[in-house]
N, C-alpha and C positions, 0 to 999 in steps of 0.2 A: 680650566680646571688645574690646581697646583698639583707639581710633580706628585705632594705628600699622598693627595685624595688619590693619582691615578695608581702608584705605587699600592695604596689598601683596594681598591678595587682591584685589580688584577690579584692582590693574595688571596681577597674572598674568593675572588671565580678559578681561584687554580684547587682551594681546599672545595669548594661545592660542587665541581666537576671532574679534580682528580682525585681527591682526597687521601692527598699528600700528609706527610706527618710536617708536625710543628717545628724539627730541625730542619727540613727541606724546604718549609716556606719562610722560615727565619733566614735559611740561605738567600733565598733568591729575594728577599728585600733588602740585605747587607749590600747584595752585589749592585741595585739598582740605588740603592743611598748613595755608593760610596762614587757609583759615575754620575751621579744628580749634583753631587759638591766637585766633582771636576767642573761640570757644564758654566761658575759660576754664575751670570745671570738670568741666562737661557733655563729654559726647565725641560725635561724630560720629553716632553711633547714637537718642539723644536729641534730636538736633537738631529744633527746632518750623517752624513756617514764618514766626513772628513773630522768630525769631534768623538765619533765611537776609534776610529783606526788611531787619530792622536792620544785619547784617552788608555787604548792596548800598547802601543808603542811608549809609551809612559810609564805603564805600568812593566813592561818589559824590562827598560833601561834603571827601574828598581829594584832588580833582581828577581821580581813574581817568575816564577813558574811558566813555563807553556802548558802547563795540565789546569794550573789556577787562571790563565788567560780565557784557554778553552772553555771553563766552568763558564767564567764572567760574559762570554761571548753568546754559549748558550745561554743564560739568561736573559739577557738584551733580547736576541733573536725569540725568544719565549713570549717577551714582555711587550715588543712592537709588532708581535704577529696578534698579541689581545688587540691591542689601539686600532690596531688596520681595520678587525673584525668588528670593533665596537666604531667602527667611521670617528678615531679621536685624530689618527691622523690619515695620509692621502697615500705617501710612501713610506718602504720599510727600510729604512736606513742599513740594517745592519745586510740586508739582499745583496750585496758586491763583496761583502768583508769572508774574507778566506780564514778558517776554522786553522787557530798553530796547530803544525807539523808534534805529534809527542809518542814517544815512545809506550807502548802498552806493556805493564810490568807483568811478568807469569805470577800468580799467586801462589804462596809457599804450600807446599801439601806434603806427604811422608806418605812412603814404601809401606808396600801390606806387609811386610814383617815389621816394621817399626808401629805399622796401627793395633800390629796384636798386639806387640808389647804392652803399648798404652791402654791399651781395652784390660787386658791383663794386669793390669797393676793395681784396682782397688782392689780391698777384702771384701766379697762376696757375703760373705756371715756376718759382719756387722752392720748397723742401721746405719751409719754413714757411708759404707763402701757400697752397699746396696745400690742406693741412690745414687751415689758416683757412678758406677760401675750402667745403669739403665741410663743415665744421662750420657754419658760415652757411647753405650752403645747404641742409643737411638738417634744420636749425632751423626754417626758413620752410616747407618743404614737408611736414613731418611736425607740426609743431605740440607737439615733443616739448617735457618740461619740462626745464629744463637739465642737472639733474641724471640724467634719463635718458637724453640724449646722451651723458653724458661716460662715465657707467656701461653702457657698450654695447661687450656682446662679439663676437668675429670668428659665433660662432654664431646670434647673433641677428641677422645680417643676410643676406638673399638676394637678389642682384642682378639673377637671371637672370626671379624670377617680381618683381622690384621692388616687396619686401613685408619691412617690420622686424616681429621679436616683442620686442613692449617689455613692460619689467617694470615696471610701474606703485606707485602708492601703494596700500598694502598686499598686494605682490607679486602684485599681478594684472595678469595679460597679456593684452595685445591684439594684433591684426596693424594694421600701419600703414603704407599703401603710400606710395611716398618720390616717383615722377617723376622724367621723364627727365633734368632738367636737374640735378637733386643725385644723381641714376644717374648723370651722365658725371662732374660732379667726387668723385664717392665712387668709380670706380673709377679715374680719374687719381691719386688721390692713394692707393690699396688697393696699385696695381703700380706708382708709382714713388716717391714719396717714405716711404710709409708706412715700405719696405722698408730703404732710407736710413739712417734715425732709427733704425732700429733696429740696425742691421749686425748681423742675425744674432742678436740675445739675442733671447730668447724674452717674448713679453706676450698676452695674450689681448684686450687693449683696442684699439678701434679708431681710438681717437683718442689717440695718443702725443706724449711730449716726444719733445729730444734726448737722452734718460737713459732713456730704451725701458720709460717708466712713464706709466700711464695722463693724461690732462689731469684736473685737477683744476677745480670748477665756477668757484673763484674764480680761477684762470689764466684760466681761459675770461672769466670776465666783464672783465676787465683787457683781452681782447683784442680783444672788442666796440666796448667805450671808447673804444678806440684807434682802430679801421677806422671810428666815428665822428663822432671829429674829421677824419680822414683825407676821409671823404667829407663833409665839410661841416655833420651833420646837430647842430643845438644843441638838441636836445629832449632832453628828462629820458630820461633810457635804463632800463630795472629788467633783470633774468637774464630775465624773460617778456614780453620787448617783442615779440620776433618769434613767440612763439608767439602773445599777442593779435592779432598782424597777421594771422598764420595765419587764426586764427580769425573775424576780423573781415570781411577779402578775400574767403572764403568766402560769408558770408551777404549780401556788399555784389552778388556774382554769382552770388544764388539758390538757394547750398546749404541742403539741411534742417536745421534743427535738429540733430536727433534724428541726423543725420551727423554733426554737427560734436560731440555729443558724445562721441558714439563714437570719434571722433578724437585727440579730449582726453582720454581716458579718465577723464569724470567720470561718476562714480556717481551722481549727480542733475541731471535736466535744469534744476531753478533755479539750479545753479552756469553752467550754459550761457546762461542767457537775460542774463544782463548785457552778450551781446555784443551784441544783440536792438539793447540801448538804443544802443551805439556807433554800428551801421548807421543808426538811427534819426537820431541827431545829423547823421550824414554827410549824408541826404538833406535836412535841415532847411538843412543850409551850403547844398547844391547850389543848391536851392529857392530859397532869402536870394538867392544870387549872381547868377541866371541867367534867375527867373523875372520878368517887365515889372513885376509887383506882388509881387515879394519882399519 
């Protein structure tokens, strides 16, 4: 079987069994192309563990990344654990190759004085700060990821028991309760301006333009930017700043873990524990600042 065939079966069976999005599985067949044309005669199938480690050491000695190594490494490892499973080959080449050493970056997030600020900075009374303003605040209260915000239907949300069903990465859902304070600007802006923007044409999205069509993530992130500047705030901003706040707030006032994953909807609590270290940092400032021998 040609590399090409083995390459498309392993992306069907990773979308019909994980059902990964179409950038994740466009990832992981770049990453298996682009070690298929190192291999050149040999095909994917053949591959040794001495042509995976020369082919990383190569791509090393070109400047890649040890985090772009790691990617490309899990992939492989992904891709020969299908082969083994489907009897294409006998050994898994990449079972000896040691995962680069990489530093894990703390994600940017902002002081509960500085999330007031920002929650504070649209106008409330108009149909666009409305909607800014319930966008923002259901960001910080839910911990959602931006693109699950924007992707949110009139169905997925319930006000009255104040519980979202979010549809997560790889269309799994969880319940995620929202709080009073994004409960009052999510139904100010549900009965008055939502209706507005819309006059009447029909959307199922809950967060709309003036063209009665869903917000798009980068509309959204341009609007962030903007409320921002607006409220003062010069820090590096990323689409997951207020969900790391989310997150962070939480554990800095004694939430579990193990909730806050659940929260996040991450599927492993090591994706959770790098908020661990942020809390950590924070208490080390406190500490520095406040104690006689800091």
């Amino acid at each position: 079987m040609s590399s090409k065939q083995l390459i498309d079966l392993f992306i069907d069976a990773l979308w019909v069994e994980n059902g990964l999005s179409q950038n994740t599985l466009s990832a992981y067949a770049s990453d298996l192309r682009i070690f298929d044309k190192s291999l050149a005669k040999k095909g994917l199938a053949q591959a040794s563990n001495s042509d995976i480690s020369f082919f990383l050491n190569q791509r090393y000695d070109q400047g890649i990344s040890a985090r772009s190594s790691a990617r490309i490494l899990s992939s492989l490892r992904r891709f020969y654990s299908y082969l083994l499973r489907e009897k294409q080959i006998n050994t898994d080449p990449t079972a000896l190759i040691d995962t680069p050493r990489i530093g894990r970056p703390l994600p940017s997030s902002l002081s509960e004085p500085d999330v007031e600020l920002l929650l504070s900075a649209p106008e409330p009374t108009s149909l666009l700060g409305a909607r800014d303003k319930a966008m923002l605040e259901m960001l910080y209260a839910t911990g959602l990821r931006v693109t699950e915000l924007v992707s949110l239907s009139t169905n997925q949300i319930n006000l009255r028991q104040g519980v979202l069903r979010v549809i997560g990465k790889g269309n799994k859902e969880r319940l995620t309760p929202i709080g009073e304070q994004a409960i009052d600007s999510l139904e100010n802006y549900m009965q008055y301006s939502r209706k507005a923007l819309l006059s009447e044409r029909p959307c199922d999205a809950v967060f709309v333009t003036n063209r009665a069509a869903g917000m798009t993530r980068q509309a959204f992130w341009h609007i962030i930017k903007r409320y921002a500047k607006k409220a003062g705030i010069n820090k590096e901003l990323s689409p997951h700043t207020l969900r790391h706040a989310f997150a962070t707030h939480l554990l800095n006032h004694g939430a579990d873990l193990r909730v806050v994953q659940l929260l996040l909807g991450h599927s492993d609590l090591s994706t959770t524990q790098i908020y661990t270290h942020i809390a950590k940092e924070r208490l080390k400032e406190m500490h520095t600042k406040y104690h006689p021998r800091g």
